[in-house]
C-alpha positions in Angstrom: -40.9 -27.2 -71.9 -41.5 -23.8 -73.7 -39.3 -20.8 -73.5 -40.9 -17.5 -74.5 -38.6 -14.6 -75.3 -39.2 -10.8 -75.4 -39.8 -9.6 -79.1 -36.2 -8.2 -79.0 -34.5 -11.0 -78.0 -36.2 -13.5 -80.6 -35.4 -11.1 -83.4 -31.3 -10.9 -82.4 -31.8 -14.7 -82.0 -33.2 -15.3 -85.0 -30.6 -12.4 -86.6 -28.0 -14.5 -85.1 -28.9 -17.9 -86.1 -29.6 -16.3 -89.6 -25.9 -14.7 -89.7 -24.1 -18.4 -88.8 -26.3 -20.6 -91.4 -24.9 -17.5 -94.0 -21.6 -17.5 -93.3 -21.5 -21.7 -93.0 -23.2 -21.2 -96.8 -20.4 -18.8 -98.0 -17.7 -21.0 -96.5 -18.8 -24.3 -98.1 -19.3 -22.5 -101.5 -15.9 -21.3 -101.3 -14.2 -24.5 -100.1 -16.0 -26.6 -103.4 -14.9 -23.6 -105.8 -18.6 -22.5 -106.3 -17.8 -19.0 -107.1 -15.1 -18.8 -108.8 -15.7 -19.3 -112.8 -12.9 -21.4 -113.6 -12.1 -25.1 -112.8 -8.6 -26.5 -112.3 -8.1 -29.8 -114.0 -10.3 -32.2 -116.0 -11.5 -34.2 -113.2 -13.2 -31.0 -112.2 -14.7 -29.7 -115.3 -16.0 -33.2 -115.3 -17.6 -33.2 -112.2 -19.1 -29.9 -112.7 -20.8 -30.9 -116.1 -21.8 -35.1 -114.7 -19.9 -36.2 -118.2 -17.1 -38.8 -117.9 -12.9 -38.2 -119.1 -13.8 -39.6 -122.0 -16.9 -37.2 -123.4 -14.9 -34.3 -121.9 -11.7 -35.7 -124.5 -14.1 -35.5 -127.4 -16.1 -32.3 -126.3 -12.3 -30.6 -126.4 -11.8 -32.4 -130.1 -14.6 -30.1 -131.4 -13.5 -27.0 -129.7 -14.2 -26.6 -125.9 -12.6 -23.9 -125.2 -9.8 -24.7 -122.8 -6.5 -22.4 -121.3 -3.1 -24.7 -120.9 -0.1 -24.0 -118.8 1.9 -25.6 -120.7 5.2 -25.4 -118.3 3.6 -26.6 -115.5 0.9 -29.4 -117.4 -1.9 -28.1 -115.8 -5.4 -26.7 -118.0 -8.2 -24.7 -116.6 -11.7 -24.2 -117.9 -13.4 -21.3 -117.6 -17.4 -22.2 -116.8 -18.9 -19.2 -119.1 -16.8 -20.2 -122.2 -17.7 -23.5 -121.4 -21.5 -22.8 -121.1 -21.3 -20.5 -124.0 -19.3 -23.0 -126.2 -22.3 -26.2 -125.1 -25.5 -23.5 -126.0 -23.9 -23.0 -129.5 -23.8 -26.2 -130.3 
């Protein structure tokens, strides 16, 4: 069975099809921290540069730059120091 639409109505279908697939992009980028450029934690800087605890340990040694909060034991890497830091070396 085929359905043929007017012109107008395939265009505002396609619009609105366009819009949800957009919007289910955004929300999954925003829910795995795509967007923002720091990472909580060194199982996530991990995970974002595919290198295990212990390469991430001796990346740190030489000087990756990393921000600690001391009080609360938690560090945070930001992704453009990081990135910046790897392309020097």
């Amino acid at each position: 069975m085929e359905v043929q639409l007017p012109k107008e109505q395939e265009q505002a279908l396609y619009k609105h099809v366009s819009d949800v697939l957009n919007k289910a992009v955004d929300n999954v980028e925003n829910k795995a921290n795509l967007n923002s450029v720091w990472m909580k934690g060194k199982k996530q800087a991990c995970k974002w540069l595919n290198i295990s605890p212990q390469t991430l340990n001796k990346l740190m040694n030489r000087g990756l730059p990393v921000h600690y909060l001391d009080d609360m034991g938690i560090c945070f890497f930001n992704k453009h120091e990081v990135t910046k830091y790897l392309l020097e070396q």
